[in-house]
C-alpha positions in Angstrom: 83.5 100.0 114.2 87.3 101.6 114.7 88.8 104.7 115.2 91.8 105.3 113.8 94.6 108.1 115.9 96.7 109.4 112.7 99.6 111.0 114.5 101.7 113.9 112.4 104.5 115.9 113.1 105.8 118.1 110.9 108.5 120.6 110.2 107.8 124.1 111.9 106.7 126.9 109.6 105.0 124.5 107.2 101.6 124.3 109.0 100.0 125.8 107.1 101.3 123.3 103.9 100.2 120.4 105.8 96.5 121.7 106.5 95.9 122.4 103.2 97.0 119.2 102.4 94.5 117.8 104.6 91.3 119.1 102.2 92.5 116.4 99.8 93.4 113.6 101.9 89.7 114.4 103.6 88.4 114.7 100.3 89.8 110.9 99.3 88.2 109.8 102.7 84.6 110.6 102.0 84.8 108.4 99.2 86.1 105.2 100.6 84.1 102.4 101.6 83.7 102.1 105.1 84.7 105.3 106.3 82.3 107.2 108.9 84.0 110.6 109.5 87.5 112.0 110.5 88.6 115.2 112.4 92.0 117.0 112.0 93.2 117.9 115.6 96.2 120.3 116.5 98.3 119.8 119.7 98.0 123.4 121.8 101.0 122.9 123.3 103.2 122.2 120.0 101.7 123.8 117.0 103.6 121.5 114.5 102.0 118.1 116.3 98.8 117.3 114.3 96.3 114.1 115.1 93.7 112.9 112.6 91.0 111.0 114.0 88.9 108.4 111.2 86.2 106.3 112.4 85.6 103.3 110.3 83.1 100.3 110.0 85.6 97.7 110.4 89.6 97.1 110.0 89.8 95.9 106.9 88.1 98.9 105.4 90.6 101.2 106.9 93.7 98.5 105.7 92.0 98.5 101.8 91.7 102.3 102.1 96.1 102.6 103.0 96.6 100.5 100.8 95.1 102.0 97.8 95.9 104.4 94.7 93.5 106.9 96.2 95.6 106.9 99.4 98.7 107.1 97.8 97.4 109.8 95.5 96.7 112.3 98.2 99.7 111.4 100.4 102.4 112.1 97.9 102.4 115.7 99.8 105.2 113.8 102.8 107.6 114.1 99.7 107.5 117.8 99.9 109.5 117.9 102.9 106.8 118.9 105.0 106.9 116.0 107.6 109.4 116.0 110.6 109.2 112.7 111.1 107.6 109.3 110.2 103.8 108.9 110.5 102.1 107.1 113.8 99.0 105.6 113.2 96.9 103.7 116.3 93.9 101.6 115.4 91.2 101.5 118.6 88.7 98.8 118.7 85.7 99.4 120.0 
């Protein structure tokens, strides 16, 4: 099993946009292979830092998943100018 640190930051009064956005990219989640469960976290000190936690049963589950048209169907949303900077993702082994 992995767990998988999503890190977001993103451009301040557009919250809101990117939690929304987060139903479908959860939504596309449930449905791929290997995936456990994942969590949307928001930073208390900076309201515009966002971290998605994703356990998985393996790597390579989580590498298919990125790397497929489901993925890139729900994360077109980083076009909309909502994103303050590039994504940071951290995969921890267990």
């Amino acid at each position: 099993m992995i767990t998988v640190g999503m890190n977001y930051h993103v451009i301040e009064g557009k919250q809101d946009a990117f939690e929304e956005k987060f139903a479908s990219v959860l939504q596309a989640l449930q449905s791929a292979e290997g995936h456990t469960t994942s969590s949307l976290w928001k930073d208390v000190s900076d309201s515009a830092s966002y971290m998605i936690t994703s356990e998985w049963s393996d790597e390579q589950a989580f590498l298919d998943f990125i790397h497929s048209d489901a993925f890139h169907a729900v994360t077109d949303w980083g076009k909309e100018e909502i994103l303050s900077d590039r994504p940071r993702h951290k995969i921890y082994k267990h």
